[in-house]
C-alpha positions in Angstrom: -15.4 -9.6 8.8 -15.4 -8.7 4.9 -13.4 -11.0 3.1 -9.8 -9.7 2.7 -9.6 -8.4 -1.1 -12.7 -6.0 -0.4 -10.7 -4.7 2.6 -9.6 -0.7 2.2 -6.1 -0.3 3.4 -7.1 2.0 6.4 -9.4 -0.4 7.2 -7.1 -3.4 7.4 -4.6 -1.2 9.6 -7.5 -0.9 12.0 -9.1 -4.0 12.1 -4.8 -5.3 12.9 -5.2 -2.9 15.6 -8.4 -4.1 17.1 -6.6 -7.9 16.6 -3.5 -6.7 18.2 -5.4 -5.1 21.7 -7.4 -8.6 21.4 -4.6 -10.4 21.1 -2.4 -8.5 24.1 -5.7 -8.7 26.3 -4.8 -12.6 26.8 -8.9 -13.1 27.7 -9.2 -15.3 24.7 -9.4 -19.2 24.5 -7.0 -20.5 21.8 -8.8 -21.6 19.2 -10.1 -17.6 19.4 -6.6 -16.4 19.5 -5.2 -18.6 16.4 -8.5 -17.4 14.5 -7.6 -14.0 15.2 -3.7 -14.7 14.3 -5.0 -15.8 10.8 -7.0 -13.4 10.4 -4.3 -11.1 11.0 -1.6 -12.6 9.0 -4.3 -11.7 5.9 -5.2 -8.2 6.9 -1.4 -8.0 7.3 -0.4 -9.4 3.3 -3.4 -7.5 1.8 -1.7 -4.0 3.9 1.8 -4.9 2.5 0.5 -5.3 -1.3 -1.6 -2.1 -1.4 1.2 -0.7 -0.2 3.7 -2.1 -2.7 1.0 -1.1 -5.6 0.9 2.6 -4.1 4.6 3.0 -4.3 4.4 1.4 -8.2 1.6 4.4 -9.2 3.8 6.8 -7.2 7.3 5.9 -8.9 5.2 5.8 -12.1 3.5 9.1 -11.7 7.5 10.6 -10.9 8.8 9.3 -14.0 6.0 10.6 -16.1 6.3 14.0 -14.4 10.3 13.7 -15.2 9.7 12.8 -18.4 7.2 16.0 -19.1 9.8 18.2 -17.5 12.7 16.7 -19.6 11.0 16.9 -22.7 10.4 20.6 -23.5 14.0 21.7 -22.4 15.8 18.8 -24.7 13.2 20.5 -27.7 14.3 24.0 -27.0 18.2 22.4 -26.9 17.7 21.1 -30.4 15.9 24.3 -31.5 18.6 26.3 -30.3 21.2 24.3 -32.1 19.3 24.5 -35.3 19.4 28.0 -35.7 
């Protein structure tokens, strides 16, 4: 297991899939089974925060692109006025 923060997004989702068919399989002792748990509690924060950072560089991206399309049509507005 790589430790959490060096984890790729895709593959935390699969290594909480892998954890999950483990898990359901019930063929684990419990000290296996709460390792596992833990393990996926991690993979599943880690998931959660790349997602939340994703969705902060996409709303960012959208305002920039707003901002680009706003800005030449208030210019030619004040050009217009101006003449």
């Amino acid at each position: 297991m790589a430790t959490t923060k060096s984890v790729s997004f895709e593959t935390a989702i699969s290594e909480l899939e892998s954890i999950v068919s483990q898990l359901e399989s019930g063929d684990l002792e419990l000290e296996q089974s709460l390792t596992l748990f833990e393990r996926g509690i991690e993979l599943t924060r880690l998931s959660q925060s790349k997602l939340q950072e994703a969705e902060q560089k996409v709303q960012v991206l959208m305002a920039k692109q707003d901002q680009l399309e706003l800005q030449p049509f208030a210019a030619n507005e004040q050009s217009h006025g101006e003449s």
